[in-house]
Structure formats: C-alpha cells, structure tokens
C-alpha positions in Angstrom: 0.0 0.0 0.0 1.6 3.3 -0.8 0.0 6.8 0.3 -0.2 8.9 -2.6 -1.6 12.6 -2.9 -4.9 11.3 -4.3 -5.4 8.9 -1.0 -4.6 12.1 1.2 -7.0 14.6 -0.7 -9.4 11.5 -0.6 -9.2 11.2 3.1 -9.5 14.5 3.8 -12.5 15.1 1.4 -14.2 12.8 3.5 -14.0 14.3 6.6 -15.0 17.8 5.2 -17.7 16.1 3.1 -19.2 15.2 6.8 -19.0 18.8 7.9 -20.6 19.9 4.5 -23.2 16.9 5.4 -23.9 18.7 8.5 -24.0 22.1 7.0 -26.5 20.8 4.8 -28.9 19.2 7.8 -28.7 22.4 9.3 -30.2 24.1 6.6 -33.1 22.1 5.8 -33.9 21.8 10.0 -33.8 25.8 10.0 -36.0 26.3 6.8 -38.1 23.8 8.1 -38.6 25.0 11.4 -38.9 28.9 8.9 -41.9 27.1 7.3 -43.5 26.2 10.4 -43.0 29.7 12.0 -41.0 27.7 15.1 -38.7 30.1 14.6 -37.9 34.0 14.4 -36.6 35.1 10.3 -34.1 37.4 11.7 -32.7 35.0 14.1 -32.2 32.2 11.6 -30.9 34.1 9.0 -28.7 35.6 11.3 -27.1 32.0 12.4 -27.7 31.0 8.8 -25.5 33.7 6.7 -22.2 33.0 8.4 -21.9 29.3 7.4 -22.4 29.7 3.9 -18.8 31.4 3.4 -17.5 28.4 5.4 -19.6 25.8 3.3 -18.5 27.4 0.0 -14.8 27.7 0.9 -14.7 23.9 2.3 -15.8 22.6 -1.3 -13.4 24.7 -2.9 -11.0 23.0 -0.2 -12.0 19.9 -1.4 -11.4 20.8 -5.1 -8.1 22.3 -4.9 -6.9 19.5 -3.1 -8.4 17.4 -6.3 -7.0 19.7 -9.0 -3.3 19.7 -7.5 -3.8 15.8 -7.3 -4.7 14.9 -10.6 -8.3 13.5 -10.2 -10.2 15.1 -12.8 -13.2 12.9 -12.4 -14.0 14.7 -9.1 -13.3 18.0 -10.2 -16.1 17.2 -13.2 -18.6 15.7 -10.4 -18.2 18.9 -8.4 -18.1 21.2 -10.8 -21.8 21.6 -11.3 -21.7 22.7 -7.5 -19.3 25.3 -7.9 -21.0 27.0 -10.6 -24.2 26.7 -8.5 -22.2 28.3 -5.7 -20.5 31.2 -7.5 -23.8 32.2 -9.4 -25.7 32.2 -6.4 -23.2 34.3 -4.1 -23.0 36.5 -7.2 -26.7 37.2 -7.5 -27.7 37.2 -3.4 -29.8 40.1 -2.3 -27.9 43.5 -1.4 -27.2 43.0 2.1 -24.2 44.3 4.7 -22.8 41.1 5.6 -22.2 38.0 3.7 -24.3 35.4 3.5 -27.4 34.6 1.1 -30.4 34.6 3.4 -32.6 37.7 3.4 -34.5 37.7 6.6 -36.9 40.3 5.3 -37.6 38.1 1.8 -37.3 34.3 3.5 -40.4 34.0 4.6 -41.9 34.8 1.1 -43.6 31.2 0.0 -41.3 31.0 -3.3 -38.5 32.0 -2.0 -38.7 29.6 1.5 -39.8 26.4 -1.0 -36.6 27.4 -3.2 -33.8 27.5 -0.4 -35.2 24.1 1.7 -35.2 22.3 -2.4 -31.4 23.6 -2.4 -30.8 22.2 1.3 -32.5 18.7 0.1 -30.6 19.0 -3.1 -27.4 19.3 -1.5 -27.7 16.6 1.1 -28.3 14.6 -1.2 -25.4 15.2 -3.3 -22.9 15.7 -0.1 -23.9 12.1 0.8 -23.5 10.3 -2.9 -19.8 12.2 -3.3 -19.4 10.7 0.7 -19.5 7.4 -0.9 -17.5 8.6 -3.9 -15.0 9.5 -2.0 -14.7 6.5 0.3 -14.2 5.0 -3.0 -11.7 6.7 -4.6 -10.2 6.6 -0.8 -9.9 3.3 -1.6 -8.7 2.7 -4.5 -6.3 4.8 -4.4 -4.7 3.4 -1.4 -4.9 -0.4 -3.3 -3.2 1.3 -6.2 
C-alpha cells in the first residue's frame, strides 16, 4: 500500500464532506422550522448567513486538493456545485454582511420552498460524493 496525494485529498474530502453533510442538515432543519413559523426570520438568518462562506470555501478546499492531485473525475462531479455556488453568491440580495439569506424576503412562499429544495438538493449530493470519496479513498490506497 503506498500513500499517494490522491489517498490524502481523498481522506480529507471525506472528513469535510461530513462537515458539509452537516451544513446541509442544518439548513433544511432551520428552513423547516422557517416554514413552520417555530422560529424568528431574523434570528435564523442571522445563524444562517455566516456558514455559507464556510460551506462554499470547504468545497473549494476539497477541489483544490483534487486539482493539484490529478483527479479530474472529481473536479467534473463537483463542478456543477461550484458554478451553482459562485452564481448564487453573485446574485444574493444586497445586504451588509455575507451570506445569502434575506431575513426580510425568507419568509416569502417562493423563495422559502426554493432554499429548503437547495438544502435537500445538496444533502443529497454531499452524501452520494461521501460514498465517492470513500471509494476513490480506496482505491487509491490499493493502487
């Protein structure tokens, strides 16, 4: 067994792929708990807004690590993602912080149905690129 670059960017996709997991929980629980008016707009956007920086920058993490290893099958699954990511940051309402959530907008039916469908969305795909990456760990550390 030799440890290679691609093992080492595997294995450490994997453990940010569970904080990106969690990120993702997190933000179909608080739109949830939005849609049931459990909680307060302001407050949840407020604990909201300064994950997605975090989120955004781990899966760029994860990418570099991919690109200066050589696995170009991963960048292609991701890539989608990013795109997502950077189009969405780009075109987020006017506000003084970062973030994406507009506390005076969320509540709007549209808008609230939108952002839990991207929470769903990405649980989903945080969870099939878990597996991905447990494979690739894999292989690459038979190889």
């Amino acid at each position: 067994m030799a440890f290679s670059l691609a093992a080492f960017s595997y294995i450490i996709s994997l453990i940010v792929d569970a904080f990106l997991i969690f990120f993702a929980i997190f933000h179909v629980i608080a739109f949830d708990e939005l849609k049931t008016e459990y909680k307060n707009p302001i407050e949840q956007c407020n604990s909201l807004n300064p994950l997605v920086p975090f989120e955004y920058g781990l899966h760029l993490l994860i990418n570099f690590l991919f690109l200066i290893s050589g696995e170009w099958f991963s960048i292609l699954i991701n890539a989608p993602l990013i795109a997502y990511h950077i189009n969405r940051y780009l075109t987020r309402p006017v506000m003084s912080g970062p973030g994406l959530y507009d506390a005076t907008s969320i509540l709007n039916a549209n808008v609230l149905a939108r952002c839990q469908r991207e929470g769903w969305i990405k649980l989903a795909f945080y969870l099939l690129c878990f597996f991905y990456y447990l494979y690739g760990m894999i292989t690459s550390l038979i190889h």
